[in-house]
C-alpha positions as CSV (number, residue, x, y, z in Angstrom):
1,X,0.0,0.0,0.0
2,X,1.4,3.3,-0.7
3,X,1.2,7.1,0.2
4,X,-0.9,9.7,-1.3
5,X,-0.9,13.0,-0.3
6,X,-3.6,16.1,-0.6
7,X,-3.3,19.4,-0.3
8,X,-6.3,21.7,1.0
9,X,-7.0,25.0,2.0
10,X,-8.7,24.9,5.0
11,X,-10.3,28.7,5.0
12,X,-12.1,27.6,1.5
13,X,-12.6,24.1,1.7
14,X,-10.8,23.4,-1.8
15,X,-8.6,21.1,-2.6
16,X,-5.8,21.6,-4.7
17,X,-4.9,19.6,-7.7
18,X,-3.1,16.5,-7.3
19,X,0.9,16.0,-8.4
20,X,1.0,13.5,-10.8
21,X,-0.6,10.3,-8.7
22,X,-1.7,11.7,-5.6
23,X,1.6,12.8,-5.0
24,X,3.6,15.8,-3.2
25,X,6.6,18.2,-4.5
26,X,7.7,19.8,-1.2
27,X,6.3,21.8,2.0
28,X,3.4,23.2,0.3
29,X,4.5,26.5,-0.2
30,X,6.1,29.3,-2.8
31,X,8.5,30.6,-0.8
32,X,11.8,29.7,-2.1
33,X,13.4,27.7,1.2
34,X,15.3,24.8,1.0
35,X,15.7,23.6,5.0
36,X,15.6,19.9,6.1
37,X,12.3,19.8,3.3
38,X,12.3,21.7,0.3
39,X,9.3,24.3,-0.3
40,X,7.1,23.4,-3.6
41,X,8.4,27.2,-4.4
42,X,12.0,26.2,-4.1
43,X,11.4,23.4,-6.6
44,X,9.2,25.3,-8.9
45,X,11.7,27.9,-9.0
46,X,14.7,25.5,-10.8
47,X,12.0,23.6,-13.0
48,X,10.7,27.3,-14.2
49,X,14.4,28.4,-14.9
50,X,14.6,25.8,-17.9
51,X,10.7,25.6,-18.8
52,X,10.1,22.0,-17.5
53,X,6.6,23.0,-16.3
54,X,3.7,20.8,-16.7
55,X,0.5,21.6,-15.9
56,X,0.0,19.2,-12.5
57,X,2.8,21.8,-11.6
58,X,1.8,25.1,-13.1
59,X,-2.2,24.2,-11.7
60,X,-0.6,23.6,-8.1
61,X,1.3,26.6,-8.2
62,X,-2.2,28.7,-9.4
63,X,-3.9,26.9,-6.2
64,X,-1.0,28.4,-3.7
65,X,-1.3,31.5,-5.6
66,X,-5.1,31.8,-5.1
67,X,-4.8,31.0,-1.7
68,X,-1.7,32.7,-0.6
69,X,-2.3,33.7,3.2
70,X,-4.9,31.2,4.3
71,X,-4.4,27.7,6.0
72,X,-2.9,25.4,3.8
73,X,-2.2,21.7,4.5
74,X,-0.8,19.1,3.0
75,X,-1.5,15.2,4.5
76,X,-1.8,12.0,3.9
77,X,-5.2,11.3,6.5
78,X,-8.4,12.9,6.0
79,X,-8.7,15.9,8.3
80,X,-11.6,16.7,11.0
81,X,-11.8,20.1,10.4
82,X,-12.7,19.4,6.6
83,X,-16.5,18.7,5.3
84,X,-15.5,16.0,2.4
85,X,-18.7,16.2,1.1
86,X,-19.0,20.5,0.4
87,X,-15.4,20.0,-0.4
88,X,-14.3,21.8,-3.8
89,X,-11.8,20.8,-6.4
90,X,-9.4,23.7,-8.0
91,X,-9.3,23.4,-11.9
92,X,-7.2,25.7,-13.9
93,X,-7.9,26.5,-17.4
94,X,-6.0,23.9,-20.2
95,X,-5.1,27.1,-22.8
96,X,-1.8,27.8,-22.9
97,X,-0.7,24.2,-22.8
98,X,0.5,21.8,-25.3
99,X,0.8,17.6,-25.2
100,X,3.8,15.9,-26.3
101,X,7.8,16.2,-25.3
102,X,10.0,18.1,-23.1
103,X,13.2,18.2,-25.2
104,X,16.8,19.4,-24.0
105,X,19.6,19.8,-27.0
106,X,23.1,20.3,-26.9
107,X,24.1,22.9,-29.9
108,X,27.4,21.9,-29.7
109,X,27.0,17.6,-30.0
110,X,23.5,17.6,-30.6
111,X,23.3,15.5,-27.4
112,X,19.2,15.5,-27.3
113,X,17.2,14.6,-23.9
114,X,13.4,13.7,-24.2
115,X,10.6,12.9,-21.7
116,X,9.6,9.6,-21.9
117,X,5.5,10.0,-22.3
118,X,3.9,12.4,-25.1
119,X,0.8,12.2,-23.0
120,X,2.1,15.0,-20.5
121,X,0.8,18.8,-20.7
122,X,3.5,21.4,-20.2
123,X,2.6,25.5,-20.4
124,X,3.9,26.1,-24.2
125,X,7.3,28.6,-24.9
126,X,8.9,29.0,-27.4
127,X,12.5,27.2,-28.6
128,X,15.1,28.9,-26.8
129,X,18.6,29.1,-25.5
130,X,19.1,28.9,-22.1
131,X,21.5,31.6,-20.2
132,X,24.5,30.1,-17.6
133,X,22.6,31.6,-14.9
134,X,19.2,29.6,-15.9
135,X,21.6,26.2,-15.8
136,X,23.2,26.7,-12.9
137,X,19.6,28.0,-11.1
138,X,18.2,24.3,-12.2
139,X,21.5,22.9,-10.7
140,X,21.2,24.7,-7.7
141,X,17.8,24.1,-7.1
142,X,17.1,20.2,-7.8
143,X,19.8,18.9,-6.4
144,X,19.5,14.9,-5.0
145,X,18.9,16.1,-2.1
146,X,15.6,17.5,-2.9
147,X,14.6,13.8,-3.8
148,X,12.9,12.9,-0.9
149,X,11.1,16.2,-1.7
150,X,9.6,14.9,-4.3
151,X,7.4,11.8,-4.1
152,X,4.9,10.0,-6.9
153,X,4.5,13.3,-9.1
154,X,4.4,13.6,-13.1
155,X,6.4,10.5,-14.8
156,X,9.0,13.6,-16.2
157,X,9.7,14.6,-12.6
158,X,9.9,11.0,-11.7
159,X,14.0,11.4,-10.0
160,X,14.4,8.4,-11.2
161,X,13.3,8.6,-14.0
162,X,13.3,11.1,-16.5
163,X,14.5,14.1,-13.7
164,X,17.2,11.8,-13.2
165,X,18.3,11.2,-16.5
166,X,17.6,15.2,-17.2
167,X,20.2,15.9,-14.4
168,X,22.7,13.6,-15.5
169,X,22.5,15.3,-19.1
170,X,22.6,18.6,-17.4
171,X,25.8,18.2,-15.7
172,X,27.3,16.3,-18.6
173,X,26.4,18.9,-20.9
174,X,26.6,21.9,-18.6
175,X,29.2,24.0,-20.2
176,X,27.5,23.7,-23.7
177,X,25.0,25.5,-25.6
178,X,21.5,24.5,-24.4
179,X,17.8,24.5,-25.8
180,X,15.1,23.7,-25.3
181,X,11.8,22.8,-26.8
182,X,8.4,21.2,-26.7
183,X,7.7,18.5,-29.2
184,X,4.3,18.3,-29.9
185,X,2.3,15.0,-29.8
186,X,1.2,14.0,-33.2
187,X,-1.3,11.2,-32.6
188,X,-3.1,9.1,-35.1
189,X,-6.2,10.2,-36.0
């Protein structure tokens, strides 16, 4: 049996969207603080500096916006204070986001990293080069450490999956040329 985790403002009785499979990505909070456990805004904040943001990410980060200043809390029990039933569900809005690939390319080698599903959403941006200070910001901020930080969220956060294997091209690649890009999805009709 394994752990979910839900996140719920307690002043509005709303529930905030769930990371990937009921999962968590840090304290539930933006402030950027990394102590013994990483804030969701510490996290957010090295994701946002290379554009890795899907939209289980981008729709928790609206909920924490929205409700900036009230009772938060994040758990893994069903709380007392909370009528289930009245309970509402925060939706953001699906424009502005695009299925298919997360890509990371080397200019130099052409060294390309992909996300493994084409099923995910991310908030669409255009192709771009991405500065020292946006690498070393995404270096800074996931780190291993932030790991245990991170716990059953979308399969291209997975840290050991494709977050892991985005780090290890990172660091291998880190004094290159970077882009990066979303591939669209192109299904069969």
């Amino acid at each position: 049996m394994s752990v979910s985790f839900f996140t719920y403002c307690i002043d509005c009785s709303v529930n905030a969207p769930e990371i990937g499979d009921a999962g968590m990505m840090g304290a539930p909070s933006l402030e950027i603080v990394s102590d013994s456990f990483y804030t969701f805004g510490w996290i957010y904040d090295g994701l946002k500096a290379i554009s890795l943001l899907p939209y289980s990410i981008e729709s928790y980060k609206s909920f924490l916006e929205t409700h900036q200043g009230h009772k938060i809390h994040m758990d893994d029990e069903q709380l007392p204070e909370l009528n289930y039933e009245k309970l509402e569900h925060f939706e953001l809005d699906t424009q502005g986001f695009i299925e298919g690939y997360y890509e990371m390319v080397s200019v130099e080698t052409g060294a390309l990293f992909r996300t493994s599903y084409d099923w995910e959403s991310y908030r669409n941006f255009e192709e771009r080069e991405l500065s020292q200070a946006e690498i070393n910001k995404f270096q800074q901020r996931i780190i291993p450490n932030c790991f245990e930080s991170i716990y059953r969220g979308p399969p291209c956060l997975d840290p050991y999956e494709d977050l892991g294997r985005l780090i290890d091209f990172v660091k291998e690649n880190a004094k290159h040329t970077l882009k990066v890009r979303l591939a669209a999805c192109r299904r069969k009709p």
